[in-house]
N, C-alpha and C positions, 0 to 999 in steps of 0.2 A: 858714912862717907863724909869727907870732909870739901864742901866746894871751893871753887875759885871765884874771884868776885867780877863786877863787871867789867868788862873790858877787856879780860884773862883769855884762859882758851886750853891753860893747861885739863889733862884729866884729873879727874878726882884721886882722891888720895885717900891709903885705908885709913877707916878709923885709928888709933894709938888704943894698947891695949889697954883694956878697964875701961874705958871712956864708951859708955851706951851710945848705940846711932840713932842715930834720929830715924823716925817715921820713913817706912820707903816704901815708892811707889813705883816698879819695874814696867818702861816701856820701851817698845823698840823705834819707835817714832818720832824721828828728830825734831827738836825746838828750833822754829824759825822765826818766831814773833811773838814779841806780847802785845802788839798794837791790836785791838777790839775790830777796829775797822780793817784789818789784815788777815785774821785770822780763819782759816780755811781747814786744815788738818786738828785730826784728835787732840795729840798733846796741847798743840798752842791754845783751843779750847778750854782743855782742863783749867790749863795754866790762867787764861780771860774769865774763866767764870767765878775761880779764887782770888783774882787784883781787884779785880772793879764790881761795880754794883749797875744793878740796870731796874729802872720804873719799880718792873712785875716780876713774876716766877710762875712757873708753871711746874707740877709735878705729873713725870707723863703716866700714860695708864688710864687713868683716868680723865687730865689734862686740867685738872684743876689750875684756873688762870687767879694768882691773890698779888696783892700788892709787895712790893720786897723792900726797896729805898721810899715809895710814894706812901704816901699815908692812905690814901684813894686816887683810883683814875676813875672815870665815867663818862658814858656819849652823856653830852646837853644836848645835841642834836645829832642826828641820824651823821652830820658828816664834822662835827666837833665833839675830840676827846678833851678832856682837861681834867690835868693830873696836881698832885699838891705833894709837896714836899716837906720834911720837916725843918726847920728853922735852926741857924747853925751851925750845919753841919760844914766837917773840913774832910779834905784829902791826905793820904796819907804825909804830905812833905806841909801840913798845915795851909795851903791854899785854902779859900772859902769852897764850899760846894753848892753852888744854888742850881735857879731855874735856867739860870746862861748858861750852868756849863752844860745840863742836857739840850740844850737849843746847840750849841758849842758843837757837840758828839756826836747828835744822830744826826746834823747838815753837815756835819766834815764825813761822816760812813757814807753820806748818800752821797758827797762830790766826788771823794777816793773812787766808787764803785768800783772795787776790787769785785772780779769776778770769783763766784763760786761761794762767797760770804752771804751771812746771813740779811746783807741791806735789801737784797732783793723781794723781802717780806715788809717791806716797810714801803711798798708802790704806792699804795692809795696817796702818800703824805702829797699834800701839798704847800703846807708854809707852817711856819713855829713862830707863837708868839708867846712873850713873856711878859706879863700884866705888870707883874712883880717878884720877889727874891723868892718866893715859895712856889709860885702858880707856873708851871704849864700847858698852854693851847696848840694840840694840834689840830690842824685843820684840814681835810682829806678833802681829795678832788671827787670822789664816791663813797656810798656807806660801805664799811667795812667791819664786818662783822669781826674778824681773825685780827685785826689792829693789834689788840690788847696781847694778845698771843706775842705778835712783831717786837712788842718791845721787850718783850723776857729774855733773846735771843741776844746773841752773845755782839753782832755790830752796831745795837742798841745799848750798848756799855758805856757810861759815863767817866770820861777821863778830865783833866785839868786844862783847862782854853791857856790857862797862862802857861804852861809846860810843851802844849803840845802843838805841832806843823800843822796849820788846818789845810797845809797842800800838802803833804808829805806823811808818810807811813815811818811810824816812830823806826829806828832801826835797835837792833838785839840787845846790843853792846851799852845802850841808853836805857838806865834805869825805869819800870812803868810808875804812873803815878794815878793811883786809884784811890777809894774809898770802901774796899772789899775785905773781904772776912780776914785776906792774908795780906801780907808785905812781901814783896818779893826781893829778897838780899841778895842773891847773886844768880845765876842766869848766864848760860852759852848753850850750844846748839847740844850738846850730851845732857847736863843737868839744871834744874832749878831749883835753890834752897827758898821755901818760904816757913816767914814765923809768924805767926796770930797778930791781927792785928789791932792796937789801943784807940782805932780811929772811926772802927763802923758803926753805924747807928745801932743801941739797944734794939735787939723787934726787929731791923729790917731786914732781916735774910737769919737762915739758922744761923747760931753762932759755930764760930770751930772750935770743936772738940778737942784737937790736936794742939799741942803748942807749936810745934815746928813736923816739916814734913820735905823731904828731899823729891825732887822727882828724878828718876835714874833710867838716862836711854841706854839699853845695851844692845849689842848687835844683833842679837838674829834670835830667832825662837830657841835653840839650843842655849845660849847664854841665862835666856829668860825662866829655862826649866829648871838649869843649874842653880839659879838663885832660890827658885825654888826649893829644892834637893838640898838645899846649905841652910834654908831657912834666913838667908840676908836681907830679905824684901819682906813686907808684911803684904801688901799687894802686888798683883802682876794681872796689868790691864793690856786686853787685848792686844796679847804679845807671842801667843802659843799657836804652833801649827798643829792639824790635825793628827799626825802620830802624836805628838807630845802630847795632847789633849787626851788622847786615847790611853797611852802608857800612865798619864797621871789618876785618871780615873779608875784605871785595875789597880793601880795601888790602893789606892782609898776602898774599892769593893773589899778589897784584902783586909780590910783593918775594920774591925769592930766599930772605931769611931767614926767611919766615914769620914776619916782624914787621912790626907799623905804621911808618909814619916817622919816628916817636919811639923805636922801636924796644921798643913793647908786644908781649907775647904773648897768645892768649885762652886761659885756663883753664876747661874745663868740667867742671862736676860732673855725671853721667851720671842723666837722672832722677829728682833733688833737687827740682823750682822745682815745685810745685804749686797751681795757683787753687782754690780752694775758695768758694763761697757757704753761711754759716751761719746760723740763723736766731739771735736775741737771744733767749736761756731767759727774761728779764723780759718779752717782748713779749704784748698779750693776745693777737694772732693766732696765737700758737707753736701753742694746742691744735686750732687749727679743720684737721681729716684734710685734707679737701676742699683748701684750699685749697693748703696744705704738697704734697698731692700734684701740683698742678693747678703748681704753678711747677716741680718737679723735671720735668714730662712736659714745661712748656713750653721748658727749657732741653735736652731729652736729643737734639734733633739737632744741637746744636754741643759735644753733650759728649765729652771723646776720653778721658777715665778713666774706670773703670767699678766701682771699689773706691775705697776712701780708704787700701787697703794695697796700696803698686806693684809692678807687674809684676816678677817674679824676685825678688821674696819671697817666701820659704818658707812656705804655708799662703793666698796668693791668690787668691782666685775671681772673678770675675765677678759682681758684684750688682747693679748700677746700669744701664738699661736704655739703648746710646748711640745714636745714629743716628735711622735709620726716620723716619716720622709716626706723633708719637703721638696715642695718643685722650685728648684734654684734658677733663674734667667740672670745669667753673666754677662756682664757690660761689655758692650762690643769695641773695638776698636785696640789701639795698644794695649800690654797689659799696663795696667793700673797700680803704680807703686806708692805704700802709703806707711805709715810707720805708727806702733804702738808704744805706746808710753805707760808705765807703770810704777808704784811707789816699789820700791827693793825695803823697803824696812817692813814691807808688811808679808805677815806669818802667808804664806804659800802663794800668794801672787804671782812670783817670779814664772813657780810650773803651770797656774794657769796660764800666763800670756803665752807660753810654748807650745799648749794644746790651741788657740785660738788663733795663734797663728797656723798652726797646721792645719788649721779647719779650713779656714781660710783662703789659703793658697791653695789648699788640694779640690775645695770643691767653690770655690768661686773664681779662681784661676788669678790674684792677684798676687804680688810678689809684698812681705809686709818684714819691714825694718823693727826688729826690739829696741826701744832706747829707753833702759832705768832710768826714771828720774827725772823724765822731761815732759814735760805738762805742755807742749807746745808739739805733741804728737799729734796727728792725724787721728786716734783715737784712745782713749786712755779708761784704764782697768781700776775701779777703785770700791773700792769699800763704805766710805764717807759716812759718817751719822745724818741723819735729815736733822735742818734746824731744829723743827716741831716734831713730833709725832703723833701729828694731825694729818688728816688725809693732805692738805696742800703744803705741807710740811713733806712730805714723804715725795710729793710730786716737785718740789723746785727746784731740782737739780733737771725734768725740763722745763719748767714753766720761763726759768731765766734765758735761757735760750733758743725759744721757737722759731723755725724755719721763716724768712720773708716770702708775706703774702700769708702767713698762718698768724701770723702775732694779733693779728684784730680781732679772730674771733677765739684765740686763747684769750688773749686779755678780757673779753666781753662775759665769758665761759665764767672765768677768776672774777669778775665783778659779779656776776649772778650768783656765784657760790654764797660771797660774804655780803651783801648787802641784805641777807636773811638770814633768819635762827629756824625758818620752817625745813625739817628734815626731809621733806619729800621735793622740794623746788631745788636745795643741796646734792643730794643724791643725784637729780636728774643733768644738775651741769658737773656735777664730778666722773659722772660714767662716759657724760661726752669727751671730758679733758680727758679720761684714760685711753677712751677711743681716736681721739686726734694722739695720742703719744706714741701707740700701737701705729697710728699708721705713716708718722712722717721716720721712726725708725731712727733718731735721734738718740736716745736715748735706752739702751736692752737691759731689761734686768735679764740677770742668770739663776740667780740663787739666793736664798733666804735662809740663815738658819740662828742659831743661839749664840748672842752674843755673850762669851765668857771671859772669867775675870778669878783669880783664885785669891783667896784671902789667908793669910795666915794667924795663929793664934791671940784671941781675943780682940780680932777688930769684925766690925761688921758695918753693914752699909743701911741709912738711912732712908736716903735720896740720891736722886740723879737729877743729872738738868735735864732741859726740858726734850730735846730729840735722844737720853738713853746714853746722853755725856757721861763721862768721871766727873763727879763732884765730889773736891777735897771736904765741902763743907758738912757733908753726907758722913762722912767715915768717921766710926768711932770704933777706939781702940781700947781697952779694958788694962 
């Protein structure tokens, strides 16, 4: 496919015939940002972890925490990190890169505080100081063990202070200006063309493998299969609904090679893809007990998670009540009108929100609005990757917004996790934070299961980021 550059809007256009495509990466999830400190959704992720460079890296699984842009980070003292940098170094439009602009980045992601970004792992910071062109000091208001983790994370991305709004959230149409594996050459809300780029440091992050790589939003899971079926994408990330996923996989049992006819493979991430229902912290009904309880009871016989921290994670309990008939107590007074919100590009959402609101209305007795698309719903249905995939990685989608009058002894909870490496003093405040999550009802898990991704002929995957992202840096193609 051929893109359009910035500022354009038209769609892509076929290749010309003879002319090889480039690298393609099939997803159904619109591109809304490449600003670091904006970026909330899968693709725009992808998209931030290929422009820019951030401290550290983490590879999850294991969660190995290593340097990526830093040469070394290290606590000097229990509540001072200080990181070093290599000497040099530019951004992609030849800007300098030093210790300002990450002073620059991660004070402009904590002023933006875009909700639902990954700055919320970045609490403990208290102040940045830059000694000199190399050095790094942050300095935290508590010890924090998980820091180092904070800054691998994608609103921990270092962009250009002379380029960019330290009040303002880059917009689309504005080229990004990084120091990351790739360039990004053109960019709108369907696609984004990136080429290797001549500007990242040797050593600080894998190199890409790829020379140029497209990313391609198509509409709906059937489009995504089709690309499939044609053999037009070399990947297709988390973009298939479960027939599709089903019917791809009897073809491949069919075939000697454990490939499709195109000759796809399926790539599963083991316990990654997690549904969650969250409530919106602006909504008035957020504080009413009654009701917050009365929709977690009504959903707990089709729930199959029972934490917001998964199974064979170190320090997991059991919090969230699954199965059974529960005993449901309906809020009394008028009924209660309140409206769900849900992403439409994502593979089967749509039919969950129609069972949950039927759940809903039938046995909690409220009246519930669907509105695709709108994040400013009374409650909303999403999939999300956790920044980390670390137990409080997996948990800050609630830790960022606890109930008032709960925020003191979560936050206190979160200080006792990370101001120790002792695994039993960890466990003990992590089981309580599952147990405060379970009971203010903020936050539901539903469902856990294999995050997948199909790969087509001679590409295969390296790495991921650190919460189970797409990483273009990761894929190599044969």
């Amino acid at each position: 496919m051929a893109g359009c550059t910035f500022g354009g809007g038209a769609s892509p256009t076929p290749t010309p015939t003879g002319t090889p495509r480039p690298f393609t990466v099939v997803v159904t999830q619109s591109i809304t940002t490449t600003d670091p400190a904006a970026a909330t959704r899968d693709t725009d992720t992808t998209l931030v972890l290929a422009v820019y460079q951030r401290l550290m890296s983490v590879r999850p699984g294991k969660n190995e925490l290593k340097p990526a842009l830093a040469t070394d980070c290290l606590f000097k003292t229990p509540t001072l990190m200080e990181c070093t940098i290599p000497k040099d170094l530019k951004f992609s439009n030849g800007d300098p890169l030093t210790s300002a602009s990450v002073k620059f980045s991660i004070e402009r992601a904590y002023r933006l505080a875009i909700p639902h970004t990954s700055v919320s792992l970045l609490s403990a910071l208290d102040t940045i100081t830059v000694p000199d062109a190399t050095t790094v000091r942050f300095n935290l208001k508590y010890p924090d063990s998980q820091f180092g983790y904070a800054l691998a994370t994608p609103a921990a991305s270092i962009v250009d202070e002379l380029a960019y709004d330290p009040d303002k959230v880059r917009p689309l149409d504005k080229p990004p200006v990084g120091s990351g594996i790739y360039a990004l050459a053109a960019a709108d809300a369907a696609h984004a063309e990136l080429v290797r780029s001549q500007t990242a440091p040797a050593g600080s992050d894998d190199p890409a493998m790829i020379a140029a790589a497209t990313i391609l939003v198509v509409a709906d899971s059937a489009a995504a299969e089709a690309a499939i079926g044609a053999g037009s994408a070399d990947v297709v990330w988390r973009s298939l609904d479960a027939p599709a996923i089903a019917r791809l996989t009897t073809e491949m049992a069919a075939n000697s090679g454990h490939q499709t006819k195109a000759g796809f493979s399926r790539q599963s991430l083991t316990g990654t893809h997690r549904m969650l229902l969250r409530w919106n912290s602006a909504s008035p009904n957020v504080l009413n007990a009654t009701l917050r309880d009365a929709i977690a009871a009504a959903l707990q016989p089709d729930r199959t998670l029972d934490s917001l921290v998964p199974p064979g994670l170190s320090g997991q309990v059991a919090a969230y009540p699954i199965g059974g008939t529960p005993t449901i107590v309906r809020p009394g007074g008028a009924r209660v009108k309140l409206t769900l919100g849900y992403d439409s590009r994502l593979p089967g959402v749509a039919d969950l929100s129609r069972t949950v609101r039927e759940r809903l209305e039938t046995q909690v007795g409220v009246s519930v609005q669907l509105k695709a698309d709108d994040e400013t719903a009374d409650l909303w249905i999403t999939d999300d990757q956790p920044w980390l995939a670390t137990p409080l990685g997996w948990m800050q989608v609630y830790l960022e917004a606890a109930l008032p009058g709960v925020g003191d002894k979560v936050n206190q909870l979160v200080q006792r996790y990370g101001s120790t490496i002792d695994p039993t003093v960890q466990a003990v405040a992590l089981t309580e934070l599952q147990k405060q999550a379970a009971a203010d009802n903020t936050v539901l898990p539903m469902s856990l299961g294999d995050g997948t991704m199909f790969t087509g002929k001679g590409t295969t995957v390296a790495s991921y980021g650190a919460g189970w992202q797409l990483d273009l840096g990761g894929l190599r193609h044969a």
